[in-house]
N, C-alpha and C positions, 0 to 999 in steps of 0.2 A: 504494500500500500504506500503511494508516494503521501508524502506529507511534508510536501515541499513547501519553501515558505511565499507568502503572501506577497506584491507590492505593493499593497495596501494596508497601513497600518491597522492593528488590532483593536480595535474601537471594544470599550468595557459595552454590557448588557445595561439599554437603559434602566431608570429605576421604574417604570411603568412595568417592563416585561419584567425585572427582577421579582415585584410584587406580584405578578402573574403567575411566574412560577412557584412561589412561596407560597399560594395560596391555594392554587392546585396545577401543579406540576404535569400532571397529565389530561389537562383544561384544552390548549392549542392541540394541535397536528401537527405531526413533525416537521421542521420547516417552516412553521408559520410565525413564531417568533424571532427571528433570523430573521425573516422576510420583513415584518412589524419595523425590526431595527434598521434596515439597511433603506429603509422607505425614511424613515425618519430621519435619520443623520445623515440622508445623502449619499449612502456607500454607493455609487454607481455602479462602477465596475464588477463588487462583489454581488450586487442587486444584479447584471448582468447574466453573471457565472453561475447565478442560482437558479436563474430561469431558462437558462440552456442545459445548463445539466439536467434539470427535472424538470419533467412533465405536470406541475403540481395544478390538482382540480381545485376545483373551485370552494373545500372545507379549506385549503390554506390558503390562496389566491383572497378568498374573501373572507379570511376568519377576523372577527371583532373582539377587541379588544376588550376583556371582560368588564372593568370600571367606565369606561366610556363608551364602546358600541362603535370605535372607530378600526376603518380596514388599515390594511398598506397604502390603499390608492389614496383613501381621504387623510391619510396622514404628512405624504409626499404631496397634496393637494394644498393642504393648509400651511407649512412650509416653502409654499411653491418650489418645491423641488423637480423642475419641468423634466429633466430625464429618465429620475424615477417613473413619476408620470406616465409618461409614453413606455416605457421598460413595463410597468403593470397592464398597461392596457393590450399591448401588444402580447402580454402572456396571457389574458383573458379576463382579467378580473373584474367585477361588474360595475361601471361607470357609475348606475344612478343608486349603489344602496347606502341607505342611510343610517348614521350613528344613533343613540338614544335620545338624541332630539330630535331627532326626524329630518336632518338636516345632508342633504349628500352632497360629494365632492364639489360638484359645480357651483352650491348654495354658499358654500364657504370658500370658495374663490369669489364670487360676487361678493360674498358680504365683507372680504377681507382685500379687495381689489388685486387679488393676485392675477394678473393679467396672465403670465405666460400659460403657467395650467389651466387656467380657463381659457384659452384656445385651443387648450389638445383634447381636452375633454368633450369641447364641442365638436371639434374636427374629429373624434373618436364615436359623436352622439349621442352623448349625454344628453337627457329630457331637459330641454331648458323653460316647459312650464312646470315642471314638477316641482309642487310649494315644499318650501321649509316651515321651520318655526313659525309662529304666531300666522301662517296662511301666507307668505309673500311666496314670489316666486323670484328666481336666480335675480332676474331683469328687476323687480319690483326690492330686494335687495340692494344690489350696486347702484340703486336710483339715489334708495334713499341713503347712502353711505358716502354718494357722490362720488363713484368710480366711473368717472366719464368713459374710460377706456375697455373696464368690462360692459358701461352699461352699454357703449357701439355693436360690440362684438356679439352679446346677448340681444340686444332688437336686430342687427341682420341677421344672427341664425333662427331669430324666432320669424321672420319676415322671409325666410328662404323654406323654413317651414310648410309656412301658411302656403306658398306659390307650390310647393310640390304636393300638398294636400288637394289642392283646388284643380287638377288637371282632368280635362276633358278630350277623349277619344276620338277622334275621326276618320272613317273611313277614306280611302280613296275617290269614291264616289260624293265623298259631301254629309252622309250620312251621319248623325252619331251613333257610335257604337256603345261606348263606356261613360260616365263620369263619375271620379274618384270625389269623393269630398273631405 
């Protein structure tokens, strides 16, 4: 077994996952607190290595944080950690679920004006009317937070939305065939 050494420094167990495993040690999925940390602190690279090497479904890809109810992806989201970010989504993990306040990745990019993750997540498809807390949604957030930049980004992908929702079929002949709404 190689156990070659790392380029990447050894980063300690945050105290979130430390308390995780203290408290029930066999809580996560294998791999899913490793993943938890390397979302969080930005380990790119190793966030990488982890997701090429394994296959991991969607118990680690999407496991929550037992105190909070937050994944990998809304963790590297609320950090704006934009490489992580794309690293998660690109391994599958689910864009829109939401922590114990009902609040998901995109909701706290909006409400925290982190601009770059909130373009990958939309570029990945995140629901950007899907409400958070107190009933707002992403857009209805960075309004009121005055994130000019997510609020752009969240009215054209709700405005690009709305035009692929509303397409209507036509035949060759002229006829309609379809209309999606």
């Amino acid at each position: 077994m190689d156990t070659g050494s790392s380029n990447q420094p050894k980063v300690e167990k945050s105290e979130e996952v430390q308390e995780c495993e203290k408290s029930d040690p066999n809580n996560a999925p294998e791999g899913a607190l490793r993943l938890y940390d390397c979302a969080k602190n930005n380990l790119i690279e190793e966030l990488s290595a982890l997701c090429t090497r394994h296959a991991f479904n969607s118990d680690v890809l999407d496991f929550r944080h037992q105190s909070s109810g937050q994944t990998p992806l809304f963790v590297a989201s609320f950090y704006d950690h934009e490489e992580c970010v794309q690293l998660l989504l690109d391994a599958g993990c689910n864009r829109d679920l939401p922590d114990i306040n009902g609040d998901t990745p995109l909701f706290v990019c909006a409400y925290m004006g982190k601009t770059r993750s909130l373009k990958r997540l939309i570029a990945a498809g995140a629901d950007v009317h899907k409400v958070g807390k107190n009933g707002k949604t992403p857009l209805q957030a960075a309004s009121k937070r005055k994130h000019a930049d997510c609020e752009r980004f969240l009215a054209t992908a709700a405005s690009k939305e709305e035009q692929t929702c509303n397409i209507m079929c036509i035949n060759p002949g002229g006829s309609e065939v379809c209309v999606i709404a």
